[in-house]
C-alpha positions as CSV (number, residue, x, y, z in Angstrom):
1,X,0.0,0.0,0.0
2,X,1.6,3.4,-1.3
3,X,2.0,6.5,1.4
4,X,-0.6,8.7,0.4
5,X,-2.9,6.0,-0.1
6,X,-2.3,4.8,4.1
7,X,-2.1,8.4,5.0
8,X,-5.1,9.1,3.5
9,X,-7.2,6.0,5.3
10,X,-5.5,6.6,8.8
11,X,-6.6,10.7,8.2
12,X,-10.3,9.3,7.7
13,X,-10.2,6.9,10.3
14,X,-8.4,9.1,13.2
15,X,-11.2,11.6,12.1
16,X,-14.2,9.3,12.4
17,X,-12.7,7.7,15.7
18,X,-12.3,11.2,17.2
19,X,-15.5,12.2,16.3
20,X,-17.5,9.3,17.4
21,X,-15.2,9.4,20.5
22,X,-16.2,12.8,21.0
23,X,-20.3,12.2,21.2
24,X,-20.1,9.6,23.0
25,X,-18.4,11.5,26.1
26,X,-20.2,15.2,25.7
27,X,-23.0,16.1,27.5
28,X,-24.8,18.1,25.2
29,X,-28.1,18.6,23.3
30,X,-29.3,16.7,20.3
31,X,-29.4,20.0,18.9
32,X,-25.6,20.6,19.6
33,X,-25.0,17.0,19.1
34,X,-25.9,17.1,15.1
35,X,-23.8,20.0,14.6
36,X,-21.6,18.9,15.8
37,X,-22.0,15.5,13.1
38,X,-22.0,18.4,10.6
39,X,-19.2,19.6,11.6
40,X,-17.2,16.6,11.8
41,X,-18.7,15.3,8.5
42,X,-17.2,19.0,7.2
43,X,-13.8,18.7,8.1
44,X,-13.8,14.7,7.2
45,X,-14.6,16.1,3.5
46,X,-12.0,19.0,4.1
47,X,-9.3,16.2,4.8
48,X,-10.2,13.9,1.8
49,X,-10.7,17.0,-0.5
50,X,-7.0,18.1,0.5
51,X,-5.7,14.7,-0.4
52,X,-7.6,14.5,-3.7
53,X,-5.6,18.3,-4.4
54,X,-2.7,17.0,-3.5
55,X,-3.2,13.5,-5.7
56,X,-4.1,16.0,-8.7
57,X,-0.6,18.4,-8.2
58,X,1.4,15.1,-8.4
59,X,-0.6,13.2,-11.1
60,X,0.0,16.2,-13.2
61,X,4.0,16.8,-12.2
62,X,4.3,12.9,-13.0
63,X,2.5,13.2,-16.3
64,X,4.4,16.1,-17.5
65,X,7.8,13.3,-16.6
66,X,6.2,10.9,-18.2
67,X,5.4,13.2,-21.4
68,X,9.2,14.0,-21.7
69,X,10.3,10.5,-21.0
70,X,8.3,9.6,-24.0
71,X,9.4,11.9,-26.0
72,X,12.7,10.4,-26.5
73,X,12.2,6.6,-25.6
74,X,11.8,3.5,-28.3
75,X,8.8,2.9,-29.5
76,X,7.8,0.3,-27.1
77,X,8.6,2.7,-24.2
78,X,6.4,5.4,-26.2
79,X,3.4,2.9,-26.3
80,X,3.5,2.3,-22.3
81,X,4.2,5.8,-21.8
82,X,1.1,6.6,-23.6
83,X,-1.0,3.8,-21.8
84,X,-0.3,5.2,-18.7
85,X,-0.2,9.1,-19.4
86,X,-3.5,8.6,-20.9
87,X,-4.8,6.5,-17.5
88,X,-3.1,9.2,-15.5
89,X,-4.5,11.7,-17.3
90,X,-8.0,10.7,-16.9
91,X,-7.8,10.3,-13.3
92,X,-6.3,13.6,-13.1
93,X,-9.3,15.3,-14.7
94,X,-11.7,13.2,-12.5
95,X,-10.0,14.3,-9.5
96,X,-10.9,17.8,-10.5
97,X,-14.1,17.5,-11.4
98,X,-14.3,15.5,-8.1
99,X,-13.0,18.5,-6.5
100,X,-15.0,21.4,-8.2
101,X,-18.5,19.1,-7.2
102,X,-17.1,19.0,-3.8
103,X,-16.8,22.6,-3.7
104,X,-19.7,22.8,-5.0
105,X,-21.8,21.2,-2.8
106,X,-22.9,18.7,-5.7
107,X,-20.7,15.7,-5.1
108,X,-21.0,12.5,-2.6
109,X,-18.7,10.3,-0.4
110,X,-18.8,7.5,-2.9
111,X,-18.0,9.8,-5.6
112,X,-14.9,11.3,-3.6
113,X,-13.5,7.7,-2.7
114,X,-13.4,6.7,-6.1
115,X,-11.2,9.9,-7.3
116,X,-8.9,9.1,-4.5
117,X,-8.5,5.6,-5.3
118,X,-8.2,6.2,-9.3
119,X,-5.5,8.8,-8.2
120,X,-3.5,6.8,-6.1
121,X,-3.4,4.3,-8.8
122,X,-2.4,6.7,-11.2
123,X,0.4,7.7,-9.8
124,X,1.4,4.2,-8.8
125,X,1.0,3.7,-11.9
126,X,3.4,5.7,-13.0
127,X,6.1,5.3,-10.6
128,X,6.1,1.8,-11.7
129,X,6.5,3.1,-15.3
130,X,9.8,5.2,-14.1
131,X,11.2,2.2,-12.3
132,X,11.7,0.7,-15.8
C-alpha cells in the first residue's frame, strides 16, 4: 500500500474515531450534538478534499515526466508511456471535477473515494513506469 494512499485512510479513520469518540463522552443537546456531526462530516470532507488536491498536483507533475520521457524513448517505451499518461491523465481530470463538485456542494462520499482511489493508482502507476 503506497504513502498517500495509508495516509489518507489513517486521516479518515483518526477523524471518524475522534468524532465518534467525542459524542459519545459530551454532554450536550441533540441540537448541539448534530452540529456537531456536521461539523465533523465537514472537516472529514475538508481532509479527503486536501488529499484528492494534492493527488491532482502530483498526477499532473508525473504526467508532464512521463510526457518528456516519452518523448525520447523507443517505440515500445512510447506505447507504455502513452497507456499510462493517458490512464493518469484521466484520473487527473476526474480528480478535479471531483473536487469542483465538492466545492460545489454537488458531489458525494462515494463519488470522492473513487477519485482518490483512481488517483493513487495513477500515480502508482506511473512510478512503476519510471522504475523501468
Amino acid at each position: 500500500m503506497s504513502k498517500n494512499k495509508k495516509f489518507f485512510i489513517g486521516t479518515a479513520f483518526a477523524a471518524a474515531v475522534g468524532l465518534v469518540a467525542g459524542l459519545l463522552v459530551a454532554p450536550k443537546s441533540g441540537k448541539e450534538t448534530r452540529e456537531d456531526i456536521r461539523l465533523g462530516t465537514k472537516k472529514a470532507v475538508k481532509e479527503a478534499e486536501k488529499a484528492l488536491h494534492k493527488a491532482h498536483n502530483d498526477l499532473t507533475k508525473q504526467i508532464i515526466k512521463a510526457e518528456k520521457i516519452a518523448k525520447t524513448a523507443s517505440i515500445k517505451v512510447k506505447s507504455e508511456a502513452k497507456t499510462v499518461v493517458d490512464s493518469a491523465t484521466k484520473s487527473r481530470d476526474q480528480a478535479a471535477s471531483v473536487l469542483a463538485a465538492v466545492r460545489s456542494g454537488n458531489s458525494n462520499d462515494e463519488d470522492l473515494d473513487l477519485a482518490v482511489k483512481n488517483a493513487l493508482n495513477s500515480l502508482n502507476s506511473l512510478k512503476k513506469f519510471f522504475k523501468k
